[in-house]
VEXSEKOL-489067 format. One line per 2 residues: their letters; for each residue x, y, z of N, C-alpha, C, O. Coordinates in pm, 1 decimal. Layout:
<nodes>
a = X,Y,Z,X,Y,Z,X,Y,Z,X,Y,Z | ...
</nodes>
This chain:
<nodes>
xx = 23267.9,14210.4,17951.8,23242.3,14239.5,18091.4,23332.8,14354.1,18136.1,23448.9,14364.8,18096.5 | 23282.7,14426.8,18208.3,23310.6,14576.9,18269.5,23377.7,14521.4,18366.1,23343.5,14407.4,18397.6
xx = 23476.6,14577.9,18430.0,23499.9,14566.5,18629.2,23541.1,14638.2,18681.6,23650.2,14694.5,18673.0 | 23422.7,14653.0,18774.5,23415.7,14829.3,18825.0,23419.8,14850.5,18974.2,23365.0,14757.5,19033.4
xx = 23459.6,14928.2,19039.4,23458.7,14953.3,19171.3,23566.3,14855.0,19223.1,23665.8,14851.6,19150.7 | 23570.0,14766.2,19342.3,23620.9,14675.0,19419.5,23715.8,14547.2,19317.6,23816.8,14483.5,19347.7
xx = 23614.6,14546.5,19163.9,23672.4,14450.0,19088.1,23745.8,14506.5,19023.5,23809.8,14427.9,18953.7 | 23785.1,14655.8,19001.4,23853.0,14676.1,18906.9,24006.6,14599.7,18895.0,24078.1,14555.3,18805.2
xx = 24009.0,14608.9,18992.3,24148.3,14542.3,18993.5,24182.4,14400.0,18885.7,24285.3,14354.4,18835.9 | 24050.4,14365.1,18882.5,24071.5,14193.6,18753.6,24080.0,14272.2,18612.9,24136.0,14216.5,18518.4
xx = 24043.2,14358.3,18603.2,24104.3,14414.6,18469.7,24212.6,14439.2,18386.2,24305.6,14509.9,18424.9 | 24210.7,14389.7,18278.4,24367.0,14375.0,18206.8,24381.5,14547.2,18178.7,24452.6,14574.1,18081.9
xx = 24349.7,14610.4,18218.3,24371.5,14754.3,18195.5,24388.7,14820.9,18294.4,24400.9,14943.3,18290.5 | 24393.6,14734.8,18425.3,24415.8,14826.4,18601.2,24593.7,14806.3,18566.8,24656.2,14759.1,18471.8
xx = 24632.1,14868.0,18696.3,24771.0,14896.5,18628.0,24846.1,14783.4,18717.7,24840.9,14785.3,18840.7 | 24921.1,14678.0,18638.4,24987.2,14612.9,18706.8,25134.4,14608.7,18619.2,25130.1,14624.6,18497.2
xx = 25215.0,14594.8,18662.4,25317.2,14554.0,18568.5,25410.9,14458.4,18526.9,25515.0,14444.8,18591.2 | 25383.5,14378.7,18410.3,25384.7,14279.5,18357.1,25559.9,14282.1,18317.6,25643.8,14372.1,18320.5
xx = 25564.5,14157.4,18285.9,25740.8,14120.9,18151.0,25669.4,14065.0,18044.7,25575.5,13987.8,18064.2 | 25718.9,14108.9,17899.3,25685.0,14027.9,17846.0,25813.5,14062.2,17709.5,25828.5,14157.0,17632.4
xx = 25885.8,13936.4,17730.5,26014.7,13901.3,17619.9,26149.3,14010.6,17663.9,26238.9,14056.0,17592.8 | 26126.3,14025.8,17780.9,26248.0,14082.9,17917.9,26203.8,14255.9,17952.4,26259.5,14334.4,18029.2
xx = 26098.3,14274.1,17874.7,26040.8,14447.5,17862.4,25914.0,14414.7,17985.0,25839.7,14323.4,18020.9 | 25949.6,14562.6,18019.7,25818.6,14579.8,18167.5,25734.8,14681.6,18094.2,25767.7,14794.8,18058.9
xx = 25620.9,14619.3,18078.4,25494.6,14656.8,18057.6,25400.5,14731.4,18179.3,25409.3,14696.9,18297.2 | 25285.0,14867.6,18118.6,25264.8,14885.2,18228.8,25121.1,14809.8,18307.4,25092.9,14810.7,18427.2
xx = 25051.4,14751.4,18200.9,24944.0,14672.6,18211.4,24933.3,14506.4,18104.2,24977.1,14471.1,17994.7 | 24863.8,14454.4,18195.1,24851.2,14364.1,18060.0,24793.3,14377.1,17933.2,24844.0,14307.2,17845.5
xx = 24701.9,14447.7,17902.6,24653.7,14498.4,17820.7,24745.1,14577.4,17770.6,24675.2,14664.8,17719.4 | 24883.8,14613.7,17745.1,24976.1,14668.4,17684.8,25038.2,14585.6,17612.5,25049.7,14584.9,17489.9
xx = 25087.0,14500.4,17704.7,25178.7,14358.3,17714.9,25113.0,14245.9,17607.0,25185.3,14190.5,17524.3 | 25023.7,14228.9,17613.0,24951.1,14198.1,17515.6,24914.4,14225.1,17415.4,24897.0,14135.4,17332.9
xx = 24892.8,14335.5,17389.0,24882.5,14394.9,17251.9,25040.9,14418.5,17197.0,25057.8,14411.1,17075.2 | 25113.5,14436.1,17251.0,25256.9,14441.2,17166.2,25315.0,14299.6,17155.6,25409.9,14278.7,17080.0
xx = 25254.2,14190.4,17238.0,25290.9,14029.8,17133.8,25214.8,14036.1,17075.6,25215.6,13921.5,17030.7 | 25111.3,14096.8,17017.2,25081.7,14072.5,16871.2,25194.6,14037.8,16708.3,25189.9,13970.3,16605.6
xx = 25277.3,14127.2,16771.2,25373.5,14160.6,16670.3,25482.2,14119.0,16742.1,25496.4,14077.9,16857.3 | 25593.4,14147.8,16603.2,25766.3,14062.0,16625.8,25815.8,14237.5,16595.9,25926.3,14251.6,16648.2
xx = 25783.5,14329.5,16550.2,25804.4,14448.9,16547.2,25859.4,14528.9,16626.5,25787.4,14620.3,16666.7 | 25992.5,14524.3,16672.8,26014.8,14614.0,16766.4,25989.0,14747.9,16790.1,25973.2,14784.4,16906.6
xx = 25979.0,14861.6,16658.7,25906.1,14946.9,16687.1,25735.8,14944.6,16709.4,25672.8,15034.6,16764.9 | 25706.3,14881.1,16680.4,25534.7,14902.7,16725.5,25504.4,14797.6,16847.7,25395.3,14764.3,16894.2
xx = 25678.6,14743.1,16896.1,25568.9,14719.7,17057.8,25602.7,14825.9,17105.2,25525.9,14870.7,17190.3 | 25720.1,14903.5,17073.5,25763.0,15023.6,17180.8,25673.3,15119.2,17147.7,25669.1,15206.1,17234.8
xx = 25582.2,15143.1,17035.4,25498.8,15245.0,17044.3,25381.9,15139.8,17108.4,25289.7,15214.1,17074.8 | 25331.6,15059.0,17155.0,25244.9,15007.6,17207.1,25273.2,15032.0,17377.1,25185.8,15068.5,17455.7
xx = 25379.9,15010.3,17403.9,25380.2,15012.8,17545.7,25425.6,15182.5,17598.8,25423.9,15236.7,17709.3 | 25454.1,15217.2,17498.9,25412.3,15358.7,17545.4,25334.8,15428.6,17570.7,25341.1,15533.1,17635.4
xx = 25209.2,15353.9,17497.6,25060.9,15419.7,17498.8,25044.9,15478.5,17634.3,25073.3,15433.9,17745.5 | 24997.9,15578.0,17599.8,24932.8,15664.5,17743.3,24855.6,15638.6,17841.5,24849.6,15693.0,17951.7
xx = 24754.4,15493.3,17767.9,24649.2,15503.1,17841.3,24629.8,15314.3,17775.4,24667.6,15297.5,17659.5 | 24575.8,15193.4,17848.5,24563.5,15101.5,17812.2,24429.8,15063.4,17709.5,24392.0,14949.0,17684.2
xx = 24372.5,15184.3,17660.4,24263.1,15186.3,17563.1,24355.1,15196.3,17451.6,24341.9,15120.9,17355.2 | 24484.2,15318.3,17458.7,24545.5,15405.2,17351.9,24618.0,15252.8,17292.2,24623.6,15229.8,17171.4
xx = 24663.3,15170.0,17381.7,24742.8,15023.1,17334.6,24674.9,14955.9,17288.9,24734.6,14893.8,17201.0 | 24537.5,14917.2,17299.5,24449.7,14860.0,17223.0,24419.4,14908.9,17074.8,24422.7,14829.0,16981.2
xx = 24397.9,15007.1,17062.2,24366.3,15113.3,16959.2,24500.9,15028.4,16836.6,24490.5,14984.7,16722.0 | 24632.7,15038.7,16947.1,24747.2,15061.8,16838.3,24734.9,14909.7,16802.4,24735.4,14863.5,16688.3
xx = 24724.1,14841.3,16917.5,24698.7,14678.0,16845.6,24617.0,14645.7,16789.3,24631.8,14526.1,16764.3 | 24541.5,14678.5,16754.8,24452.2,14627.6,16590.3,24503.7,14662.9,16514.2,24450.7,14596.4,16425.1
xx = 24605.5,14747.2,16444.6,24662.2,14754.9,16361.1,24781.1,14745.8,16304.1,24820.7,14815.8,16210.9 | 24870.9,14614.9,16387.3,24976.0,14623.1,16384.9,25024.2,14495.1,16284.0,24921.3,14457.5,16228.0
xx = 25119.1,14427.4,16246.4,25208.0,14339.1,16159.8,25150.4,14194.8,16233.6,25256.1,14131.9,16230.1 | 25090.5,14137.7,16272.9,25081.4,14033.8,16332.5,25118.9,13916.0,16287.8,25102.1,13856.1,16181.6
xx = 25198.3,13881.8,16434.6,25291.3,13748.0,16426.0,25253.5,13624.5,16354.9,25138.2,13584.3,16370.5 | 25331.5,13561.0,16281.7,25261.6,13450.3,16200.3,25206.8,13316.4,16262.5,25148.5,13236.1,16189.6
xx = 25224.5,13292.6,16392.1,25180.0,13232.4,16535.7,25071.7,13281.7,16593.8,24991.7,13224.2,16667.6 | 25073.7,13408.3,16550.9,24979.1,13454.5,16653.1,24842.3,13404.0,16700.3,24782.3,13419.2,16806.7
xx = 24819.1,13353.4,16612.2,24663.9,13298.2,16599.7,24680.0,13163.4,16707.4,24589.5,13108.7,16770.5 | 24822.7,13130.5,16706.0,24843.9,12976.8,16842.6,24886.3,13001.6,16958.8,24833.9,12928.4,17042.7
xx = 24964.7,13079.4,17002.4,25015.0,13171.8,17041.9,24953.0,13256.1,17170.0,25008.0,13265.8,17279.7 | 24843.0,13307.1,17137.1,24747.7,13432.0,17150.5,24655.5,13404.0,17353.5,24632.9,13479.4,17448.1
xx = 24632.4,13249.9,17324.1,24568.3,13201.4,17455.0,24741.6,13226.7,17582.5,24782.8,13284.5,17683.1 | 24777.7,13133.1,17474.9,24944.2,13126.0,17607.4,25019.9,13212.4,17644.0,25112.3,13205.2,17724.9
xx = 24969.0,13328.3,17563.5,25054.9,13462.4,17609.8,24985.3,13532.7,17713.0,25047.7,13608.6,17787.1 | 24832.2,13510.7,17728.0,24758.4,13609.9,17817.8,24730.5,13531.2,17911.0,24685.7,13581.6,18014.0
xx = 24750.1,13368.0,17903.2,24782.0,13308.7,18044.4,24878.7,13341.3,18128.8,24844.3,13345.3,18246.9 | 25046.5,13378.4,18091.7,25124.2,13408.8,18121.5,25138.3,13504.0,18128.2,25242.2,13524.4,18191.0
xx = 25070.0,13633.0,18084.2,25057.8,13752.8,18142.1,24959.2,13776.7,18295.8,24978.4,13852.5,18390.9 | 24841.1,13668.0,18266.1,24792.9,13675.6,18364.2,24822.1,13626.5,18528.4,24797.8,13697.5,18626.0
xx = 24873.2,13504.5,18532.6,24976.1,13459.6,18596.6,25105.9,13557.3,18659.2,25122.8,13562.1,18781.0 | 25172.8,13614.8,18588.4,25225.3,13751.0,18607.0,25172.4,13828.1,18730.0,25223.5,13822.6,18841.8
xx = 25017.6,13931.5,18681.4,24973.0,13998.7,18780.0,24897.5,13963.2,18876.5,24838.5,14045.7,18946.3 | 24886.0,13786.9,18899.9,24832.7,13780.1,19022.1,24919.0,13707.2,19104.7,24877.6,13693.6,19219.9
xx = 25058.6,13641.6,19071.1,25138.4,13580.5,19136.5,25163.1,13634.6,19284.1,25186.5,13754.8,19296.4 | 25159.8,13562.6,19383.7,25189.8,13662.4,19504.6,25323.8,13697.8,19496.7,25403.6,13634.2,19427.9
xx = 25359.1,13812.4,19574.4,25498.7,13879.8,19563.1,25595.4,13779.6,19660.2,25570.0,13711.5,19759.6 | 25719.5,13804.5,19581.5,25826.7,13749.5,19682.5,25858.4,13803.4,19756.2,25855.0,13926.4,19760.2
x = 25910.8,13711.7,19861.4,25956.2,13782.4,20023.7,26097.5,13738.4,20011.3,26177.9,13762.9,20101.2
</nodes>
């Protein structure tokens, strides 16, 4: 599913900015693709990506965590949770 116009905003690729393992991510779709891996260089080339397609790209091909496969639901709950939490006052 696409989300376009008014919805873009539910997209793990609109720009929100996430934590994930004390690092600020600039989307979830970043943030996510660099817990794939325990790799510290290929999350930092993941969350550098230019563009939240370019982080996808790099996460299919990265070292993946030996969890990952259990892992994988509870991390993008908690990313998601993240960008819709209301802000503190």
């Amino acid at each position: 599913m696409e989300f376009r116009d008014e919805l873009r905003f539910l997209s793990n690729f609109s720009p929100a900015i996430v934590m994930f393992d004390g690092v600020e991510y600039p989307t979830v779709e970043h943030a996510y693709q660099a817990a794939k891996t325990n790799d510290p260089a290929e999350r930092k080339r993941i969350r550098l990506a230019k563009t939240p397609g370019d982080a996808k790209r790099l996460g299919r091909n990265v070292h993946l965590s030996a969890t990952w496969g259990i892992r994988k639901m509870l991390v993008m709950r908690e990313l998601l949770v993240q960008k819709f939490a209301a802000p503190e006052m």
